[in-house]
C-alpha positions in Angstrom: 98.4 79.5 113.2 101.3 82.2 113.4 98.7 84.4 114.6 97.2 82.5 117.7 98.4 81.4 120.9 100.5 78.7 120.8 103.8 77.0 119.1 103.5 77.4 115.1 105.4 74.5 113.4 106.6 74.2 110.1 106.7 70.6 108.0 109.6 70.0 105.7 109.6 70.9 102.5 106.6 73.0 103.9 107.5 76.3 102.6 109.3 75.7 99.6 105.8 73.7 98.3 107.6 70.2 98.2 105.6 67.1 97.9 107.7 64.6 99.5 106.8 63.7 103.4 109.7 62.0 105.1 111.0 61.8 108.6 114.5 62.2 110.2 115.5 58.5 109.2 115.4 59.4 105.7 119.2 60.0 104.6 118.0 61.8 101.1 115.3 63.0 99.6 113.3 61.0 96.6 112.1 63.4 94.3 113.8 65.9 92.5 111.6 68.5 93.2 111.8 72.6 92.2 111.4 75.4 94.8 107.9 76.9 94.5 109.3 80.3 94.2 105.7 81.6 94.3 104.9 80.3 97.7 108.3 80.9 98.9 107.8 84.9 98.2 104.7 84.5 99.9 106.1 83.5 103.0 108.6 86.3 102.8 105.5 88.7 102.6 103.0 87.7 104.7 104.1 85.1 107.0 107.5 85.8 108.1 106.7 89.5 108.9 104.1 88.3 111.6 106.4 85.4 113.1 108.5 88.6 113.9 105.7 89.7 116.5 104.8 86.6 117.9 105.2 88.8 120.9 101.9 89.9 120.2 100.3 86.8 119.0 101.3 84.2 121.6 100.0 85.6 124.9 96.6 84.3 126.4 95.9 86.7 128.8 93.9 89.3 126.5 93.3 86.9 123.8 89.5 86.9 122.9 87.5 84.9 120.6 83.9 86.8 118.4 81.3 85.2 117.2 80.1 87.0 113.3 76.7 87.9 113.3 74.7 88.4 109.7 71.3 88.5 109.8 70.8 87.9 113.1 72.6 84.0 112.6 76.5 83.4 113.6 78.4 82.3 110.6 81.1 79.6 111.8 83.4 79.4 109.4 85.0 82.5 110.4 87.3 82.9 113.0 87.6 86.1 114.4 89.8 87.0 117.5 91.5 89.8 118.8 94.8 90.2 121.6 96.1 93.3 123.5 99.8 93.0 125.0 101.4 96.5 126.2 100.0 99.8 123.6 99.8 96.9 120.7 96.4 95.6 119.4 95.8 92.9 116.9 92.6 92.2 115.0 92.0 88.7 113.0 89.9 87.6 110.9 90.0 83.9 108.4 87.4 82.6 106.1 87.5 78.8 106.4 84.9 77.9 103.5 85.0 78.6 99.1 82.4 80.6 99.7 82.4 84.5 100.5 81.1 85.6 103.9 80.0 88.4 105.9 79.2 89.9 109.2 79.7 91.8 112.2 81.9 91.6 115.2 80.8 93.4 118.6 80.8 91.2 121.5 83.6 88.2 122.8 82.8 84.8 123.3 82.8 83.7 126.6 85.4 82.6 128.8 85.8 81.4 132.2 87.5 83.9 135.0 88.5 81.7 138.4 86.9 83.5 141.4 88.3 81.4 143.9 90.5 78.5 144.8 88.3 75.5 144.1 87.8 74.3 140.6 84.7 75.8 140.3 84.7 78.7 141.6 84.5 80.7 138.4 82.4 82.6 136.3 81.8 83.0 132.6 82.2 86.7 131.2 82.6 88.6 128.2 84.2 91.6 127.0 82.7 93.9 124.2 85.2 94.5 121.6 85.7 98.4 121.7 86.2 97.2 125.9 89.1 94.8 125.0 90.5 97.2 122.5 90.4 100.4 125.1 88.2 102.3 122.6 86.2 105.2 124.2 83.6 107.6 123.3 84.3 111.0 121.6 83.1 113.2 118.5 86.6 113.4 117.9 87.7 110.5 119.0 88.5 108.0 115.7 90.3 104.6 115.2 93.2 104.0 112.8 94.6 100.4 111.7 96.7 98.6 109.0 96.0 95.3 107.3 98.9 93.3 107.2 98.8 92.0 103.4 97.8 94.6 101.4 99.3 97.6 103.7 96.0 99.6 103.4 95.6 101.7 105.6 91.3 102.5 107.6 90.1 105.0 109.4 86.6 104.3 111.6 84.8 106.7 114.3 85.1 105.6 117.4 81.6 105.7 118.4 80.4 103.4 115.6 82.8 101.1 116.8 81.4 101.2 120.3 78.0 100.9 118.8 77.8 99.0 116.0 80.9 96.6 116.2 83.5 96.0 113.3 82.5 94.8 109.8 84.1 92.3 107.6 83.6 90.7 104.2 86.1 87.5 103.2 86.0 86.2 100.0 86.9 82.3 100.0 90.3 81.2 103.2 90.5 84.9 102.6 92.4 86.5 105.8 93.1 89.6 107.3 95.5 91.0 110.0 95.0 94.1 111.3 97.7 95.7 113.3 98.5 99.2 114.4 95.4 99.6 115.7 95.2 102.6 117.8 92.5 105.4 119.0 93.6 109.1 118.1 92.6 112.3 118.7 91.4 114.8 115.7 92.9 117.9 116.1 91.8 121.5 115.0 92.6 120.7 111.2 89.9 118.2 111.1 92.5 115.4 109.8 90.7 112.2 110.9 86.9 113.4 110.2 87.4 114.6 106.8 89.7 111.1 106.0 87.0 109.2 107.5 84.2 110.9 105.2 86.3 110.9 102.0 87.4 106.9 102.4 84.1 105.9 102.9 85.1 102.5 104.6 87.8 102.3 102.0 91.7 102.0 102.8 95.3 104.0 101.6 98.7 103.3 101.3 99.3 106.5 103.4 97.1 108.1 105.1 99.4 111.6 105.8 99.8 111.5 102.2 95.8 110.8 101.2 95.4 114.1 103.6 98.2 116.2 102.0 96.9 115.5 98.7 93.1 116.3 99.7 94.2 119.6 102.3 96.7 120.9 100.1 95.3 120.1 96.5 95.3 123.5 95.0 98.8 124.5 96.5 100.1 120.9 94.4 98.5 122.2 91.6 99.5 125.9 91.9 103.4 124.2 92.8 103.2 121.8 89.7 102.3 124.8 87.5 105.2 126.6 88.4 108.3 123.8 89.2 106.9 122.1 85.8 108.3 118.9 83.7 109.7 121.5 80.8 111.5 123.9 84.1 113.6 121.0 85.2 114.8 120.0 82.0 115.9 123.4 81.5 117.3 123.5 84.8 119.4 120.0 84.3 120.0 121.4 80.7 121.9 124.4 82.5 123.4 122.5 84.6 125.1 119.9 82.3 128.7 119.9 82.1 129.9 121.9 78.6 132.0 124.9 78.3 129.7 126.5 76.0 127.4 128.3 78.9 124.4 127.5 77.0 123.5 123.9 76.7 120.6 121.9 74.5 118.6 119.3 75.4 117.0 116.5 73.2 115.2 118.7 70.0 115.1 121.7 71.7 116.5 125.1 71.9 119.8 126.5 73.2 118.3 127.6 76.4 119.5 130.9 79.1 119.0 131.2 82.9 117.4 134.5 82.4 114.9 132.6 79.9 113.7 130.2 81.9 113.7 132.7 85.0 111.1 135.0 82.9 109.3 131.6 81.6 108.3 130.6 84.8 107.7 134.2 86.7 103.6 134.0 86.1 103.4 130.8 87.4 105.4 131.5 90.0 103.8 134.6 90.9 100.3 132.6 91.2 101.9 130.1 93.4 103.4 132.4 96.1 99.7 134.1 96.2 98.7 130.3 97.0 101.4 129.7 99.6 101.0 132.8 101.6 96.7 131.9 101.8 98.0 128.2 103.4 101.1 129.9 105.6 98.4 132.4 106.9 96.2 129.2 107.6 99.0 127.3 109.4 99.8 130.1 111.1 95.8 130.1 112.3 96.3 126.1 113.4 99.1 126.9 115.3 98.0 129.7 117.8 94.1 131.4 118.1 96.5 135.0 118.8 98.2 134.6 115.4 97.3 138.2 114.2 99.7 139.4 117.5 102.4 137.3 116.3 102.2 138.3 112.9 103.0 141.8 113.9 105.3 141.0 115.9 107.2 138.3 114.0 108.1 138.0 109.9 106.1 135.3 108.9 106.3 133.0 105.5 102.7 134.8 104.9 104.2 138.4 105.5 106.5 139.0 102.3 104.3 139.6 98.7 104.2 137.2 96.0 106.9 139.7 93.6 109.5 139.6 97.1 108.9 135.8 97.0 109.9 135.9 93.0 113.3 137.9 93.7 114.2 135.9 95.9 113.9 132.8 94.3 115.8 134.8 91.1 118.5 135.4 93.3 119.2 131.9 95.1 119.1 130.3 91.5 121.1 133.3 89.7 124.1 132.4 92.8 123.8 128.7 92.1 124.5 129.1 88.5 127.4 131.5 89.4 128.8 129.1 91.8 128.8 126.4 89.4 129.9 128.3 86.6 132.9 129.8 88.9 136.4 128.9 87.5 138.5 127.0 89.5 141.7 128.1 91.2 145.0 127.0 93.1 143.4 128.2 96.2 140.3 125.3 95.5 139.8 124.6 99.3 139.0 127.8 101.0 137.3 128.6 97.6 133.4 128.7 98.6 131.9 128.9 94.9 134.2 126.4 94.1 133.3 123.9 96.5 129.1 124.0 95.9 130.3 124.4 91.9 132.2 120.6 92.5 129.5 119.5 94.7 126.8 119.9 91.9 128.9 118.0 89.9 129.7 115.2 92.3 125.9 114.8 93.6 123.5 113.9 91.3 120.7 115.7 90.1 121.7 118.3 92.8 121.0 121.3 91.0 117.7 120.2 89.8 117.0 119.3 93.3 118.2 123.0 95.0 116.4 124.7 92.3 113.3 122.8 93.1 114.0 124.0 96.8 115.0 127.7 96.0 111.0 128.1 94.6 109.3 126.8 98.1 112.4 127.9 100.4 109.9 131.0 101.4 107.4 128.7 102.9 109.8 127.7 105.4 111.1 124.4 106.9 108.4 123.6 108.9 105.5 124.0 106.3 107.9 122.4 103.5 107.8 119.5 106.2 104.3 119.6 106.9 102.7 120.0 103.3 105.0 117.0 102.0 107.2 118.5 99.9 109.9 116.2 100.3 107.7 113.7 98.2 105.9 116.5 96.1 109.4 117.6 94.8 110.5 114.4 93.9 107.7 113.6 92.2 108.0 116.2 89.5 111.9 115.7 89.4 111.0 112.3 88.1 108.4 113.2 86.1 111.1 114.8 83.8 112.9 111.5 83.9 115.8 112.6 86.6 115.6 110.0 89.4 117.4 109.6 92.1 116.9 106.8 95.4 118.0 109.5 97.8 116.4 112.3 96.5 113.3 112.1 98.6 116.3 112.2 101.8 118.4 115.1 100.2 115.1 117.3 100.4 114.4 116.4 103.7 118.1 116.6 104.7 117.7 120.7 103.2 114.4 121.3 105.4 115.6 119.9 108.6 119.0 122.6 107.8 117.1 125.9 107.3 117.2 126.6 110.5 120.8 126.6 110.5 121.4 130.2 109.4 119.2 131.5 112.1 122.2 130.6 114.2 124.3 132.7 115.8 127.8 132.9 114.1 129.1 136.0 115.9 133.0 135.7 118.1 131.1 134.2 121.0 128.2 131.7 119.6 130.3 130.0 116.5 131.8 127.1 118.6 128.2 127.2 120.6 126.1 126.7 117.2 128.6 124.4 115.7 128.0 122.0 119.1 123.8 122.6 118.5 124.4 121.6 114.7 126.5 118.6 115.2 124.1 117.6 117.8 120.8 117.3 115.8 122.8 115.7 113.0 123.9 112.8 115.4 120.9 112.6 118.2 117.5 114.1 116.4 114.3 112.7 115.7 115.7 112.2 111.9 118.8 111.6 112.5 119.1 107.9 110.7 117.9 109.8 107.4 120.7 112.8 108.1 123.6 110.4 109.1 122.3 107.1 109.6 123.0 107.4 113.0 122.4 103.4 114.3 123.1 101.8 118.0 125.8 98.8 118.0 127.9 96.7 120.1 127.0 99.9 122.9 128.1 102.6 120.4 126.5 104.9 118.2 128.0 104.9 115.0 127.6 107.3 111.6 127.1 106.2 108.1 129.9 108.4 105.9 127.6 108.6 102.8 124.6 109.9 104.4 126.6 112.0 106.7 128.6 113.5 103.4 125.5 114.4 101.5 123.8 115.6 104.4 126.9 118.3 105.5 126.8 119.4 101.5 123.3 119.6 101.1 122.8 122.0 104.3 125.8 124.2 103.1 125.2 124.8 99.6 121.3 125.5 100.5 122.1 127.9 103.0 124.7 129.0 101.4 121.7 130.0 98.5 119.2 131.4 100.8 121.6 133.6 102.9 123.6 137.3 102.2 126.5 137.2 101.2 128.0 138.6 105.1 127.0 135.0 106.2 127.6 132.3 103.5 131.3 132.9 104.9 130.5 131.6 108.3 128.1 128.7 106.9 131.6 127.7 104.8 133.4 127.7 107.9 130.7 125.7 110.0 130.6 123.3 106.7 134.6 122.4 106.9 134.5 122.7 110.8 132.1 119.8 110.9 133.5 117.8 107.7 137.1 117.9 109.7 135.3 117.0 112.8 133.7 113.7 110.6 137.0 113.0 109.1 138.6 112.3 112.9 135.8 110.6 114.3 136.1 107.3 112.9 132.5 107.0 112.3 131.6 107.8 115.7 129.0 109.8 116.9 130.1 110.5 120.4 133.6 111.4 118.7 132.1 113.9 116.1 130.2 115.9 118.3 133.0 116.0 120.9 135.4 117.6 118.5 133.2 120.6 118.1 131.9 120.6 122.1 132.4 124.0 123.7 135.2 123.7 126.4 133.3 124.5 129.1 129.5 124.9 128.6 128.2 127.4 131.1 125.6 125.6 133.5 122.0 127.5 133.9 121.7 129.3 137.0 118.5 128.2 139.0 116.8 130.4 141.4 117.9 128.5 144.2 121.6 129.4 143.2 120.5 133.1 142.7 118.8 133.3 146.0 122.0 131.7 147.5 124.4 134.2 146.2 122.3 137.2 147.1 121.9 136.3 151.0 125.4 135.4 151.2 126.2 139.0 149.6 123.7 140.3 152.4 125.6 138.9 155.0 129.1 139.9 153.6 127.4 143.7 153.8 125.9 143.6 157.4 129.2 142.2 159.1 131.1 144.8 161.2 134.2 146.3 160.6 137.1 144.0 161.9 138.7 145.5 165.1 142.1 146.8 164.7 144.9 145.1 167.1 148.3 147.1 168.5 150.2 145.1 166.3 148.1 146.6 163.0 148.3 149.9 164.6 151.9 150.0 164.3 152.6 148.4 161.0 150.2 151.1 159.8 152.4 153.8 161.4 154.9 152.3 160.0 154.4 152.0 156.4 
């Protein structure tokens, strides 16, 4: 009932499975009866999430009705009906028998459409259901929905929807809700097609991460052979706090940075051989002129495999010298010092900026698009380090690599501190950054999220970068942690307290143009005529 037009109303004692039926006379109840805590949580998972978009549900105006055809017979104990309202579509189906049953959905019911004032002037029609859906025809065109209670996600072509109509099998007052459903457009990567032919009908969790795992398969594999279970442990080992500089993990050997460095090099090597064949592909995806750009531009596929090794040997070699830097009076203008306290304070930091420092060459945006974010936290855990934000703090260090491509110079420091503070506050992933979130009229930060995030982008840059610039990333890192201190959890107030005085405007043509004729004129006026009383002033001075 939730699902159709109409008002759904709910019994007493209804959801908590009680047995009892009484009215409003009734002072008490009868029965000592026990919450059906089964039920209850079943109503928390499938009902109550739909009663929030009764929005979609309750409207009559798209609302359709199908008849399920097997074998050429219409089976009547399903219901099937589908309803539009704005960019959302809704497909429902219920089995109202024991028995399991079957069939195919193509064309509405019919329903009467008034075609004039008197009572009957009206006709009976019917819409097809790729017509009521807004599906069109395509070889690249496919469909994508989600069913409500198991969260599966389905891919089907377009055109055998058109065609052939949607299929459904119901086991006994089985049901299924089907929302999201939307038509998309394959791109040049082949996403949809290649999903479509590898589900087979079947459904995912995820379908970006069913694609990363079937596109990129050998780069996870070349990845996990390199950032393995037995590298992490050493890397926490490392990491642990003792004096000693080298530090033992359960029945195993004192371990050294250099050691686990060399232990991993072959591994390593293979993988950056694997990651520059898929950057070279992205970089294919992304423009047909790619071998022009690649001359012209340093690309993640341009630098060998062995440059790729030394520089991951060098981010992790600084890391370990920052944290093993002593500490001295002069703590808060101390760079090392401050990532050294951070590692300490945030945890399973190091494990996760070593995990970065080995894919940092691929760059932000194909760390973002192969799912490394999830990839990375999935061998972290493996060696039994987990962490609820970990999956965040890698995407928090991909969306801040672009940070040292900033200009830092006299003039553009106050400029890129603005352009930082900005996406931290007001970009597409900005909740996960600084849990930037809307109330009462004002946007407001979460000081947590917005800590781990300013800490996270300085000490990874502060890895990746030369030495000349880690001292302006420190300075950019305090300017902005100041700026947070004063803003009282305000959004507006943080990025204000960094905002260039005056921000020069863009001059538009029009303005140009403008500037230029009245220069023109200044030029073609005549010399002023001088008067007696100029004459003599002249004479005299």
């Amino acid at each position: 009932m939730i699902t159709m037009p109409g008002l759904p109303m709910f019994g007493h004692g209804q959801l908590e499975g009680f047995e009892e039926k009484y009215g409003m006379e009734y002072t008490k109840a009868y029965k000592d009866e026990k919450v059906d805590q089964d039920l209850m949580n079943r109503h928390w998972h499938d009902i109550f999430p739909l009663m929030h978009k009764r929005y979609l549900f309750a409207p009559v105006e798209n609302f359709l009705f199908y008849d399920v055809w097997n074998n050429g017979t219409v089976n009547e104990n399903i219901f099937a009906y589908s309803n539009v309202v704005g960019n959302e579509r809704t497909i429902i189906f219920y089995n109202n028998k024991y028995e399991r049953a079957q069939g195919w959905i193509k064309q509405s019911c019919e329903y009467a459409v008034k075609t004039g004032s008197d009572e009957n002037d009206k006709v009976m029609v019917s819409k097809s259901l790729a017509e009521s859906m807004g599906f069109t025809y395509g070889y690249n065109h496919y469909v994508i929905f989600r069913e409500h209670r198991s969260g599966l996600w389905f891919v089907r072509r377009s055109d055998d929807l058109i065609n052939n109509g949607m299929f459904v099998a119901l086991n006994g007052f089985e049901y299924q809700v089907y929302l999201d459903v939307q038509q998309v457009v394959d791109g040049t990567d082949g996403k949809y097609f290649k999903l479509n032919e590898l589900l087979n009908g079947s459904g995912v969790p995820d379908l970006e991460i069913a694609w990363q795992e079937f596109r990129y398969k050998d780069l996870f594999a070349a990845l996990k052979n390199f950032v393995t279970k037995e590298f992490m442990q050493d890397i926490h080992a490392l990491f642990s706090s003792d004096s000693s500089k080298e530090f033992k993990l359960e029945n195993k050997e004192p371990t050294s940075l250099k050691k686990v460095l060399k232990s991993a090099k072959e591994a390593a090597l293979a993988y950056y051989e694997k990651e520059n064949e898929f950057a070279l592909e992205e970089e294919k995806l992304v423009s047909e002129n790619y071998k022009k750009k690649a001359k012209s531009k340093k690309s993640e596929s341009s630098l060998e495999p062995e440059q790729k090794f030394k520089a991951f040997e060098k981010c992790v070699e600084y890391l370990y010298e920052a944290y093993s830097a002593p500490e001295d009076e002069d703590s808060a203008n101390n760079l090392e010092l401050e990532i050294s306290s951070g590692i300490k304070s945030n945890e399973f930091s190091a494990e996760i900026l070593c995990a970065f420092a080995a894919v940092a060459s691929a760059g932000g945006e194909n760390c973002k698009k192969w799912g490394y974010s999830r990839k990375l936290s999935e061998i972290i855990e493996s060696a039994g380090f987990f962490n609820s934000e970990m999956r965040n703090n890698f995407i928090r260090i991909f969306e801040s690599m672009k940070i040292s491509n900033l200009n830092f110079g006299t003039s553009g420091f106050v400029k890129s501190t603005y352009t930082v503070a900005k996406s931290l506050v007001d970009s597409e992933n900005s909740f996960v950054l600084t849990g930037a979130n809307e109330y009462n009229g004002v946007r407001w930060f979460n000081k947590e999220k917005m800590d781990a995030t300013l800490w996270y982008a300085f000490a990874s840059n502060c890895m990746t970068s030369k030495r000349i610039l880690r001292e302006q990333i420190f300075r950019l890192y305090r300017t902005l942690f100041a700026s947070k201190e004063l803003a009282e959890y305000k959004c507006e107030q943080f990025t204000e307290a960094v905002k260039p005085v005056k921000m020069p405007a863009p001059k538009t043509e029009k303005a140009k143009a403008k500037k230029s004729s009245v220069e023109k004129t200044d030029a073609e006026k005549p010399a002023a005529k001088k008067t007696k009383k100029d004459s003599k002033s002249s004479k005299s001075k």
